[in-house]
MIPADO-736189 format. One record per atom (N, C-alpha, C, O, CB): residue number from 1; atom name; x, y, z. Coordinates in pm, 1 decimal, padded with zeros to 6 digits. Glycine has a CB too. Example, Ala and Ser with C-alpha at 12.3 -4.5 7.8 and 13.67 -1.06 7.14 Angstrom:
# residues 2
   pos   site       east      north         up
     1      N    01319.0   -00569.0    00780.0
     1     CA    01230.0   -00450.0    00780.0
     1      C    01320.0   -00330.0    00780.0
     1      O    01423.6   -00331.9    00846.5
     1     CB    01130.8   -00447.3    00904.6
     2      N    01285.0   -00225.0    00708.0
     2     CA    01367.0   -00106.0    00714.0
     2      C    01290.0    00003.0    00787.0
     2      O    01340.9    00113.8    00803.9
     2     CB    01408.4   -00059.8    00572.5
This chain:
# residues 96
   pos   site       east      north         up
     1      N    02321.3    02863.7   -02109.8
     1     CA    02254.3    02879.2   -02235.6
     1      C    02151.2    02770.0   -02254.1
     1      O    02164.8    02657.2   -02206.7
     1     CB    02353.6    02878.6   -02349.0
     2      N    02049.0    02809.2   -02324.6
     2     CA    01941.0    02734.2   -02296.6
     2      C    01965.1    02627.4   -02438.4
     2      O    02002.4    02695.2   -02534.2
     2     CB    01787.3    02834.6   -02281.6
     3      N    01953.9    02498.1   -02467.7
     3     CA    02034.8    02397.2   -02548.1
     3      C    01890.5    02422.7   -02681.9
     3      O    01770.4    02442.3   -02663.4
     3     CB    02068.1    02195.3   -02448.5
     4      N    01953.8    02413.6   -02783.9
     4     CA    01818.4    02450.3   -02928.2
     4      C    01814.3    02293.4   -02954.9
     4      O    01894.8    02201.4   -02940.5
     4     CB    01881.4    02573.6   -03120.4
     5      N    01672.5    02306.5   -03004.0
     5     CA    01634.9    02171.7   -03023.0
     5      C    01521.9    02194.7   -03123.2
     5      O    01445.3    02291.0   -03120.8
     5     CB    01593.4    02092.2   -02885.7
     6      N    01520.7    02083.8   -03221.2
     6     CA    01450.1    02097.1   -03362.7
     6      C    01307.1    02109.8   -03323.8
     6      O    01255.7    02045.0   -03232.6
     6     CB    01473.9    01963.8   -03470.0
     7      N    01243.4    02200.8   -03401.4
     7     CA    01094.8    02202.4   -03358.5
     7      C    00984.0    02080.2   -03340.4
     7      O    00893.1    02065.8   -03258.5
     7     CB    01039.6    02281.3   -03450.8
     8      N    01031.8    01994.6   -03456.2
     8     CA    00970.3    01848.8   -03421.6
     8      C    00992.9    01738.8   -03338.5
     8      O    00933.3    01632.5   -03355.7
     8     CB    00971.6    01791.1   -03505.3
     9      N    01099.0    01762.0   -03223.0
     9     CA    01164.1    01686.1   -03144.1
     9      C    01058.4    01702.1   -03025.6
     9      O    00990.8    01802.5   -03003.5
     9     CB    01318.0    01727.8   -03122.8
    10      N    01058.2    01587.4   -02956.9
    10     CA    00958.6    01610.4   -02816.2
    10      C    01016.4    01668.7   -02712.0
    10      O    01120.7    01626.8   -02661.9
    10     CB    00904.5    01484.1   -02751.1
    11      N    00960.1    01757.7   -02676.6
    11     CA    01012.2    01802.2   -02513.0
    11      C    00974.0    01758.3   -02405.8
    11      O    00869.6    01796.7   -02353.0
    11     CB    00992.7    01920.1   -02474.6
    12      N    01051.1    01671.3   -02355.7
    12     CA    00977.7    01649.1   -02233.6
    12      C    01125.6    01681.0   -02112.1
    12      O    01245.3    01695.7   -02136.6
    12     CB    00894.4    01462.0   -02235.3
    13      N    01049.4    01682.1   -01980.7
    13     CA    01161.7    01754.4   -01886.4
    13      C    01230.8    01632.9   -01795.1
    13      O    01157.6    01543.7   -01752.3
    13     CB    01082.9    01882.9   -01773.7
    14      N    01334.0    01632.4   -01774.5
    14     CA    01414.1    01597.6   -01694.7
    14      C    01419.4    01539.6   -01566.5
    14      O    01477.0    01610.4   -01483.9
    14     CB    01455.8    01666.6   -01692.6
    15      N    01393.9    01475.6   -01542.0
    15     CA    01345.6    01429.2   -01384.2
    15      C    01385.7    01312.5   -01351.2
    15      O    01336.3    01210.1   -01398.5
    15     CB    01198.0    01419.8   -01356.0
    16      N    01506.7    01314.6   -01242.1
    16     CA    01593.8    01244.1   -01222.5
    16      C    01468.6    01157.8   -01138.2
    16      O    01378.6    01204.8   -01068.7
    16     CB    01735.7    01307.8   -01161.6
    17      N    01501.6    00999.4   -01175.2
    17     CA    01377.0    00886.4   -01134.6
    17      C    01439.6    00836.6   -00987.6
    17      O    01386.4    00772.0   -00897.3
    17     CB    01357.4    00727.6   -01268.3
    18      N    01575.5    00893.4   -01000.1
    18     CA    01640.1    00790.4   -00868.9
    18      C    01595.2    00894.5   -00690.5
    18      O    01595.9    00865.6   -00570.8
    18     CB    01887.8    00777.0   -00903.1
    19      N    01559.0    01031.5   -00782.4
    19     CA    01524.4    01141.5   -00651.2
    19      C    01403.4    01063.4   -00621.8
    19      O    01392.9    00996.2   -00519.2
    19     CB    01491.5    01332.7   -00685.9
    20      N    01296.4    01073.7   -00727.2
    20     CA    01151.2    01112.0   -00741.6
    20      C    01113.1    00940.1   -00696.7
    20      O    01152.7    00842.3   -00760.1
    20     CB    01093.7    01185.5   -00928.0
    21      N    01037.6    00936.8   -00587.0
    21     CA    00951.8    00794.5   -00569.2
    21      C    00820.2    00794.1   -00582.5
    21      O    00754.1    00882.8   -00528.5
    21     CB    00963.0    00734.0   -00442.9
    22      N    00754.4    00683.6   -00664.5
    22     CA    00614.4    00707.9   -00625.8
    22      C    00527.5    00618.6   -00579.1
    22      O    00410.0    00604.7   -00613.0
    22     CB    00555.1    00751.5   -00714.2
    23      N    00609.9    00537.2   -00472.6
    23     CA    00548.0    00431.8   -00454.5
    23      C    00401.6    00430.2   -00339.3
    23      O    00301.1    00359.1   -00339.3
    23     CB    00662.6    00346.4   -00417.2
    24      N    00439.4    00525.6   -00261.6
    24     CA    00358.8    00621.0   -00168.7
    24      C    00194.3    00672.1   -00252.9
    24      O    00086.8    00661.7   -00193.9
    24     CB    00476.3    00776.1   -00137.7
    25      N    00208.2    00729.7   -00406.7
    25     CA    00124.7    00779.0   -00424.7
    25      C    00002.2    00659.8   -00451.6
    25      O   -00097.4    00694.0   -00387.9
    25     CB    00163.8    00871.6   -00513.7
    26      N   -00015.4    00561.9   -00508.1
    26     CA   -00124.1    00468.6   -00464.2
    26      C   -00191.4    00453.1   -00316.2
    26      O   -00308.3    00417.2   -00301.8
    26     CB   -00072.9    00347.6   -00492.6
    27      N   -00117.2    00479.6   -00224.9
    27     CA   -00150.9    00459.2   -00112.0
    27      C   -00215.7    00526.6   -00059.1
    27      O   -00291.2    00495.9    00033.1
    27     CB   -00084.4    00443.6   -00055.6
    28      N   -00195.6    00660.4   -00118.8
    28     CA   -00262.2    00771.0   -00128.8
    28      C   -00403.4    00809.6   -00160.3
    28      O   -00484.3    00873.5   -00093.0
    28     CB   -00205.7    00816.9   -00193.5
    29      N   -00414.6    00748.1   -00294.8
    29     CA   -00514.6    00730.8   -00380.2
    29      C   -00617.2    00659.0   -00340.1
    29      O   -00736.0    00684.6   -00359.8
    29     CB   -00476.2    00685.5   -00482.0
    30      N   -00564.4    00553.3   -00274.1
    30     CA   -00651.2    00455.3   -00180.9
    30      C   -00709.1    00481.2   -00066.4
    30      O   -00806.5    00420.2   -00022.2
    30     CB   -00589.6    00359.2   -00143.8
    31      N   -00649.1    00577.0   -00010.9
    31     CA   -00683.9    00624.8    00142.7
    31      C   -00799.0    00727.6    00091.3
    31      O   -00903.6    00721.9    00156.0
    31     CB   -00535.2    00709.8    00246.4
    32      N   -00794.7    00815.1   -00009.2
    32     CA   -00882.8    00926.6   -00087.9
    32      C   -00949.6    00849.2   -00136.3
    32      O   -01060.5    00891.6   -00103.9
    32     CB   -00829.9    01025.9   -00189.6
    33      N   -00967.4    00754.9   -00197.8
    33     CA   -01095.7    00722.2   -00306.0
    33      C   -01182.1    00612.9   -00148.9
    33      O   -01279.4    00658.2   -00088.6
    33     CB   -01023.1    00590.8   -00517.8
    34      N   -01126.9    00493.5   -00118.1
    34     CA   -01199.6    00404.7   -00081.9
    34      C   -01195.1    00374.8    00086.3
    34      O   -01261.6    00289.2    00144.6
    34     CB   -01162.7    00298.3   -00167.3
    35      N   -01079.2    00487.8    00158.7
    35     CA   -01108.9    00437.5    00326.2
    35      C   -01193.0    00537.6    00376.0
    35      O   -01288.1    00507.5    00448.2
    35     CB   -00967.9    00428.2    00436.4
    36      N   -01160.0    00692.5    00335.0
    36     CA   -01243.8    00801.0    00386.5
    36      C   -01361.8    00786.6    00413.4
    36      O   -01418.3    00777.2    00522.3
    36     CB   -01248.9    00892.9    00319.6
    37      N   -01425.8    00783.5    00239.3
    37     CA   -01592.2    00731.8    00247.1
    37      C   -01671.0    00617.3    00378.7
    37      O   -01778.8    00611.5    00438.0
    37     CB   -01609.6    00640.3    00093.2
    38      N   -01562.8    00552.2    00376.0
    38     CA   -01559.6    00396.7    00471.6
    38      C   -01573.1    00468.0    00604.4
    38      O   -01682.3    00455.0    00659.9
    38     CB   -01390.5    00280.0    00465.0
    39      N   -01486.0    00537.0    00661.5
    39     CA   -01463.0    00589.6    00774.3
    39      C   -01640.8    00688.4    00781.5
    39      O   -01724.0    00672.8    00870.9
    39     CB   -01291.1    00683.7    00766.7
    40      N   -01647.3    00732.1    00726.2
    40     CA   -01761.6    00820.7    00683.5
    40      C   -01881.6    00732.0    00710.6
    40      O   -01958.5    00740.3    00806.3
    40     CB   -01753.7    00871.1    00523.5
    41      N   -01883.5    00669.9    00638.3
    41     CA   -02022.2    00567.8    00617.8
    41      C   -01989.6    00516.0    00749.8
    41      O   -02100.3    00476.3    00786.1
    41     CB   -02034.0    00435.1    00473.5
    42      N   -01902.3    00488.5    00853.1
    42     CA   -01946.3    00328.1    00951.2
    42      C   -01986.7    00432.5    01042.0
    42      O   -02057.5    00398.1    01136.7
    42     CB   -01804.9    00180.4    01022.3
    43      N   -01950.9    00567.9    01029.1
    43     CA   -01983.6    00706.1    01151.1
    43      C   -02147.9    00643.4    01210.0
    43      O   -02198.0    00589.9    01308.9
    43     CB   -02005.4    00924.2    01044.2
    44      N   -02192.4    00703.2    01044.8
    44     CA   -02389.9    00681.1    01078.7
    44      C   -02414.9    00550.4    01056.2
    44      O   -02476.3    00526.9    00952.2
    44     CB   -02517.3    00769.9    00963.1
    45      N   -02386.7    00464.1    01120.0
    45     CA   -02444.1    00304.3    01117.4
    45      C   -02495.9    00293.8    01227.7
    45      O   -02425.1    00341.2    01316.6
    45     CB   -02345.8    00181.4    01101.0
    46      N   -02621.1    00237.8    01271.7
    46     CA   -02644.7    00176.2    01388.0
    46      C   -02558.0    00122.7    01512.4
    46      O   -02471.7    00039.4    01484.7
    46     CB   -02696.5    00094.5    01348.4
    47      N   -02571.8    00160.7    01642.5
    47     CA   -02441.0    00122.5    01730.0
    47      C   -02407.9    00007.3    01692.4
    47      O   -02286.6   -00008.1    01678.1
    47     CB   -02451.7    00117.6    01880.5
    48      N   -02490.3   -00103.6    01665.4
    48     CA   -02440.0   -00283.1    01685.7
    48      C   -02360.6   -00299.1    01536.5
    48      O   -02258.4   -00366.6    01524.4
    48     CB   -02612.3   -00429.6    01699.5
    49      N   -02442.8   -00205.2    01394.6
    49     CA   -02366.5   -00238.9    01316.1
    49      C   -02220.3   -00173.1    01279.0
    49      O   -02147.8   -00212.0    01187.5
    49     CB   -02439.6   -00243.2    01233.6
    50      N   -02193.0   -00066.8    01368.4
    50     CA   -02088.8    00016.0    01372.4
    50      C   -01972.6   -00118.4    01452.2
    50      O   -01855.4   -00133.7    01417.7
    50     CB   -02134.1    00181.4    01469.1
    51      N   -02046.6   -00204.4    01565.3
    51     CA   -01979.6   -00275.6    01660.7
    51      C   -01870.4   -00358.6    01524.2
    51      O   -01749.5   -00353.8    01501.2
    51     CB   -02103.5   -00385.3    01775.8
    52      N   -02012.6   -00446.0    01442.9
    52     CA   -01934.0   -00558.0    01363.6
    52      C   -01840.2   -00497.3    01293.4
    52      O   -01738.6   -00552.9    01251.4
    52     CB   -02013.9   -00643.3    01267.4
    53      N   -01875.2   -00359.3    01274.4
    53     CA   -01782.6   -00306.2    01146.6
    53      C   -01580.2   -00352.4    01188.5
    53      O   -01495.7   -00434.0    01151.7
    53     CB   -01817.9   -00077.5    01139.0
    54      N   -01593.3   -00232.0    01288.0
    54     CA   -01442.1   -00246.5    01411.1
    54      C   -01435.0   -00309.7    01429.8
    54      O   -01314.7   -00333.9    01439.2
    54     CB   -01403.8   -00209.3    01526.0
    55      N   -01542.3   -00460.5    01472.1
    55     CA   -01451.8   -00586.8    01485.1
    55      C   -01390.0   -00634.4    01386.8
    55      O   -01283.8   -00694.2    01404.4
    55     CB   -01509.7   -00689.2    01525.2
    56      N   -01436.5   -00619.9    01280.8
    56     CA   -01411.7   -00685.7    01137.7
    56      C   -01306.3   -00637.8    01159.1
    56      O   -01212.4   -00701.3    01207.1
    56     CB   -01486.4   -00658.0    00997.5
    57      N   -01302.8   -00531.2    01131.1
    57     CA   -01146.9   -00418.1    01078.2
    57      C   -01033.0   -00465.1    01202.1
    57      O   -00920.3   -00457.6    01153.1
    57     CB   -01187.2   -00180.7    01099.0
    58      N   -01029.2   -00498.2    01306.8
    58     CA   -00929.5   -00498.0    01441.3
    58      C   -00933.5   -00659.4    01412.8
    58      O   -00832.7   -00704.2    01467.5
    58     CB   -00997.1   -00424.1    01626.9
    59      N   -01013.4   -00776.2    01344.9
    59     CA   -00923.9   -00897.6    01333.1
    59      C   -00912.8   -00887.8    01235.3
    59      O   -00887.6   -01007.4    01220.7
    59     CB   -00948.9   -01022.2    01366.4
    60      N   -00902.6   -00819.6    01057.5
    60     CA   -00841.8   -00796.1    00995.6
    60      C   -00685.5   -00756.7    00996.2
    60      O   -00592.8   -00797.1    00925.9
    60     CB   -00906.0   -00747.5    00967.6
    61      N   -00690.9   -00656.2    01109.0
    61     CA   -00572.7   -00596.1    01147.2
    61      C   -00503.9   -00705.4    01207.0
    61      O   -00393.8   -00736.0    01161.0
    61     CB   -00588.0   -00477.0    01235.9
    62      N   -00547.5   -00763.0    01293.6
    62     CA   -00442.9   -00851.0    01424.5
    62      C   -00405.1   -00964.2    01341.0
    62      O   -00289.4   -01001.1    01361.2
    62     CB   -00532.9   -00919.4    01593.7
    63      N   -00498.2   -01059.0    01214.2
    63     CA   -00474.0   -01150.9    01144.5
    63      C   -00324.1   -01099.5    01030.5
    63      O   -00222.4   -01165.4    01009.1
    63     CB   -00623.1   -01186.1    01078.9
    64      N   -00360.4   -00965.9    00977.0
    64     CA   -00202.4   -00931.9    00881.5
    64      C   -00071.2   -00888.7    00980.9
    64      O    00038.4   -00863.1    00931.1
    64     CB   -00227.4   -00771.5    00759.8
    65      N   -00102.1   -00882.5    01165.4
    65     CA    00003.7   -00861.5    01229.6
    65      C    00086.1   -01022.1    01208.9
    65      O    00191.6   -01055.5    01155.0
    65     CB   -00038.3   -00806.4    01386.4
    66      N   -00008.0   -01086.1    01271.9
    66     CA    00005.3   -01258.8    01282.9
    66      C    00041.2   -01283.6    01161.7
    66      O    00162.7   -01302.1    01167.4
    66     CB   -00130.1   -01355.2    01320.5
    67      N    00002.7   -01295.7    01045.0
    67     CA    00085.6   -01302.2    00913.4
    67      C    00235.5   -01206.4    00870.1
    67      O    00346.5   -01254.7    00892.5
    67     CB   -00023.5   -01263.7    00810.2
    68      N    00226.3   -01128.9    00834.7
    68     CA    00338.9   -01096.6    00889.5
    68      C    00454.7   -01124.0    00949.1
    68      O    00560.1   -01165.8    00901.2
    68     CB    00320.3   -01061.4    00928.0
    69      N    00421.3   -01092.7    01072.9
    69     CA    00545.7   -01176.9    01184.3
    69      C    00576.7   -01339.5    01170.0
    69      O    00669.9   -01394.7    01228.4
    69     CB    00487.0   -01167.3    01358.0
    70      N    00487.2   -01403.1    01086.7
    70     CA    00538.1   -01510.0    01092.2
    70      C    00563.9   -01555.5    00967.0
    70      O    00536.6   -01671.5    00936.4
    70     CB    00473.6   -01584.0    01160.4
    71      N    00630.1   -01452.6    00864.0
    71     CA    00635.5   -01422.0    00769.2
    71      C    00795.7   -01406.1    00728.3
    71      O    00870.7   -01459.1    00646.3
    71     CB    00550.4   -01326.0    00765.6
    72      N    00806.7   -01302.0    00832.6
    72     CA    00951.1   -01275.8    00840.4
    72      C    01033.5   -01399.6    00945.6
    72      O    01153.3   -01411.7    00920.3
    72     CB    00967.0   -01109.3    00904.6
    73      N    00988.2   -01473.4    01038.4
    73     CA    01040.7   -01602.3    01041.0
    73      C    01068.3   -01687.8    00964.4
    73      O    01172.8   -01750.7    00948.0
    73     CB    00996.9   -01653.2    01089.3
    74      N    00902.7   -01694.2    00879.4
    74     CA    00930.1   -01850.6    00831.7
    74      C    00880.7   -01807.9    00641.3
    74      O    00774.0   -01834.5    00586.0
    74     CB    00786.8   -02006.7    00945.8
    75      N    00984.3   -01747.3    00591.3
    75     CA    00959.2   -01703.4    00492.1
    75      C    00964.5   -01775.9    00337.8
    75      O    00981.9   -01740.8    00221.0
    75     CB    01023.4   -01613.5    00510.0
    76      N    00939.6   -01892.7    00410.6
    76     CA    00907.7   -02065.8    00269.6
    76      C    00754.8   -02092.4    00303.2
    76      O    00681.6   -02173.8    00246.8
    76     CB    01028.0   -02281.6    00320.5
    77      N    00725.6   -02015.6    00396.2
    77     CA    00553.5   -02061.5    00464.8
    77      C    00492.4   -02057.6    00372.0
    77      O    00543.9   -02041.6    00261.3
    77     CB    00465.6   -01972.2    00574.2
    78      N    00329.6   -02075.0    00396.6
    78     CA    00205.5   -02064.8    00284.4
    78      C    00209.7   -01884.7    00311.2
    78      O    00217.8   -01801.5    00220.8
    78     CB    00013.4   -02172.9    00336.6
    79      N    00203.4   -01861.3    00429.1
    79     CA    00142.0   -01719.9    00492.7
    79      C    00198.7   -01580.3    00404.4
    79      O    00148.6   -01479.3    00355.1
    79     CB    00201.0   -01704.4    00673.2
    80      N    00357.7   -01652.4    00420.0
    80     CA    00483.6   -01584.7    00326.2
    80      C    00432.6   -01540.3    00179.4
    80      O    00422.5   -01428.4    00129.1
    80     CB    00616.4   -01706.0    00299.6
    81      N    00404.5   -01668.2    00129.7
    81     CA    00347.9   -01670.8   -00057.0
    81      C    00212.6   -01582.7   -00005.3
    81      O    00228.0   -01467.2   -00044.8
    81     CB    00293.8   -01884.1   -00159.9
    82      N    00066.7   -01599.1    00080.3
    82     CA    00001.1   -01538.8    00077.0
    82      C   -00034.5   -01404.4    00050.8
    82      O   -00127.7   -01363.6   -00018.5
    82     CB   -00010.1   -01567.9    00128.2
    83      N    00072.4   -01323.8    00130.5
    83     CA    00129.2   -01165.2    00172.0
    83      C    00209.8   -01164.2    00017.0
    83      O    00158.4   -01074.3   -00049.6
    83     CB    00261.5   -01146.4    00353.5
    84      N    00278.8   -01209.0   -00032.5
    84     CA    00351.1   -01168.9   -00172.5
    84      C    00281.2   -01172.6   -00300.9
    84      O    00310.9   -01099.1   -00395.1
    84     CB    00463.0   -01255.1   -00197.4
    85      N    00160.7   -01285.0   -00303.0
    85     CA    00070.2   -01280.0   -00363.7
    85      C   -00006.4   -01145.3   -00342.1
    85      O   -00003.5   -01067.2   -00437.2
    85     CB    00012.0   -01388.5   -00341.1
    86      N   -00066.7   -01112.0   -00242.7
    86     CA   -00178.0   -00984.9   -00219.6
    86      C   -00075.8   -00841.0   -00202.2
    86      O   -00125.5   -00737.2   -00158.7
    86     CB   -00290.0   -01015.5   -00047.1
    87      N    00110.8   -00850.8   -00252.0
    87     CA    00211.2   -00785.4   -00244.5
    87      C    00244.4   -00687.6   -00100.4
    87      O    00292.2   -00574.2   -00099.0
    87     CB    00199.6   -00718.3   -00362.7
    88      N    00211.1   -00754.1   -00007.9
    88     CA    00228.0   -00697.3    00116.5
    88      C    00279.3   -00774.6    00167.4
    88      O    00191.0   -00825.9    00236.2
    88     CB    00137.0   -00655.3    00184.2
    89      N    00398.0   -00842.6    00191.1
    89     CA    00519.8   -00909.3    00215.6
    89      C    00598.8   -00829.1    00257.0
    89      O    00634.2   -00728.2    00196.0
    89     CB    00573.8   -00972.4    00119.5
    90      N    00652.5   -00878.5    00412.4
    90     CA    00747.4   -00857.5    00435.8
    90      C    00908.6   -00816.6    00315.5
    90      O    00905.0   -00846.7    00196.2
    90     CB    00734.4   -00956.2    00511.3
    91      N    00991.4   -00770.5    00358.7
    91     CA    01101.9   -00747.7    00246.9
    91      C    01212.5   -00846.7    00264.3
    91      O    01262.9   -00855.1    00376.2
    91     CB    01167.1   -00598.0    00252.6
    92      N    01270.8   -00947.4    00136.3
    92     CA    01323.8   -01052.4    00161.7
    92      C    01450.7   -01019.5    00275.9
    92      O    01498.5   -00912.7    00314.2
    92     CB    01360.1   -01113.5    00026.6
    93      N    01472.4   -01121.5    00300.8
    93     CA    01572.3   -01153.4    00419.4
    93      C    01706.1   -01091.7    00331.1
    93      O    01691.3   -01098.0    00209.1
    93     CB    01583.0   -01348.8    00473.7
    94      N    01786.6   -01054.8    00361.7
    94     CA    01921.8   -00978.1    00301.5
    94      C    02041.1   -01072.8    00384.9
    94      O    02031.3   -01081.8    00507.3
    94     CB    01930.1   -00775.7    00350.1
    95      N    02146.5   -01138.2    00316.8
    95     CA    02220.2   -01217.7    00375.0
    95      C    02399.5   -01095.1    00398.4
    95      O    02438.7   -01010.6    00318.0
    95     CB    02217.5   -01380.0    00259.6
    96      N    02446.0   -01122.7    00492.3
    96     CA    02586.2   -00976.4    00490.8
    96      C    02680.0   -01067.2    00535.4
    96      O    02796.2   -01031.6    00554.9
    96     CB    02577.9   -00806.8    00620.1
């Protein structure tokens, strides 16, 4: 039976928060609004400026591997606070 409820009461629906995650959907949003275009735009760049682009981006990349990993070692570091500051931190150490 469908439950009656006063006409001035709000309806809103049910949605168990512990199923539903949305931590994914920013990431999302980000990849759609600001890497596509990116990917797009470095296509038609000049070969040399297409070169700097990928370099940029591949020691970007290799510098947050190197942070990171030495992150989850030494997780009192500066590198540690760096990554938790910009919220891309490793996940704290769990003691069992």
């Amino acid at each position: 039976m469908k439950e009656l409820q006063a006409p001035s009461r709000e309806n809103r629906p049910r949605v168990p928060t512990e199923v539903v995650s949305f931590d994914g959907a920013a990431l999302l949003w980000i990849d759609a609004i600001l890497l596509i275009p990116v990917i797009f735009g470095v296509m038609f760049l000049p070969a040399l400026l297409r070169a700097v682009v990928v370099s940029v981006a591949v020691a970007l990349a290799v510098t947050y591997v190197i942070l990171y990993s030495w992150a989850r070692v030494h997780p009192r570091s500066f590198g540690a606070h760096l990554l938790e500051v910009l919220h891309i931190a490793p996940p704290p150490p769990t003691r069992v």
